[in-house]
C-alpha positions in Angstrom: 54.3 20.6 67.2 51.7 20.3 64.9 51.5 17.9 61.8 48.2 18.1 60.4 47.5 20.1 57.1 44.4 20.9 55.6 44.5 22.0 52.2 40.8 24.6 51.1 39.7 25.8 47.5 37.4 28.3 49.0 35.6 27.0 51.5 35.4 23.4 50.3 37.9 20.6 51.5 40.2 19.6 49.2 42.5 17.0 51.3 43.5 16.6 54.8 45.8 14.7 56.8 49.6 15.0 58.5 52.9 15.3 56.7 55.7 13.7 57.8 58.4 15.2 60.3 62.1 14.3 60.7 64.3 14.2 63.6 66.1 17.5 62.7 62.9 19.2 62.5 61.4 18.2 65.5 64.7 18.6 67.2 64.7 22.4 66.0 61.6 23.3 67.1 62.5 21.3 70.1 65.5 23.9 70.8 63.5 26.9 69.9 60.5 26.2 72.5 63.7 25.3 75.4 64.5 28.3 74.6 61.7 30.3 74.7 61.1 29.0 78.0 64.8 29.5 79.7 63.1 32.2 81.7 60.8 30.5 83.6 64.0 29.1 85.0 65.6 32.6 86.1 66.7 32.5 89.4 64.1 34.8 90.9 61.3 32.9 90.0 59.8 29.3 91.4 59.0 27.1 88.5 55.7 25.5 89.0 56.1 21.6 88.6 54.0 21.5 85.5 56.5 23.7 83.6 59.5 21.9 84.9 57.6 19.0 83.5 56.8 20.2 80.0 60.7 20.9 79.7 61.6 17.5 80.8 59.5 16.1 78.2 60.8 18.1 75.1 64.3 17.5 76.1 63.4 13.9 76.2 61.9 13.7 73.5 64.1 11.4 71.6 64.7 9.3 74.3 60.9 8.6 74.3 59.5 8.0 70.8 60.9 5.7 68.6 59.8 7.9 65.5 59.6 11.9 64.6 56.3 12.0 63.9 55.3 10.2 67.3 57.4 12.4 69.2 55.3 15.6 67.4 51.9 14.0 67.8 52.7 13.9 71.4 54.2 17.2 71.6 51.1 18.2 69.6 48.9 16.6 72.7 51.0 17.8 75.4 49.3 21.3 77.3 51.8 23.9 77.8 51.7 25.7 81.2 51.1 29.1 81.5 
């Protein structure tokens, strides 16, 4: 999840830096990538570790950032299998 913004007249920089998120949104988003990613779960398929990982961390999330905007910079960081 991705907070930074850039804002261009042309090709010159007018301002950049990250808006704030809230829970709700991050929580959204939060559901929409879960779901998007339900079928690597199906039961005729192995799960590779790192994707069983990545789901663990959206769906803790909230658990482990005390603000919204921490929890999407890290999501931001975070690599998502393949």
């Amino acid at each position: 999840m991705e907070r930074k913004y850039t804002i261009l007249n042309g090709d010159e920089v007018i301002e950049q830096g990250k808006k704030d998120v809230s829970w709700e949104t991050v929580r959204k988003q939060r559901d929409r990538e879960l779901k998007s990613t339900d079928w690597w779960a199906l039961k005729d398929l192995t799960m590779s570790q790192a994707k069983k990982d990545y789901r663990a961390f959206l769906r803790n999330l909230p658990q482990n950032y005390e603000t919204a905007n921490d929890a999407a910079d890290a999501w931001a960081e975070y690599e998502k299998p393949e």
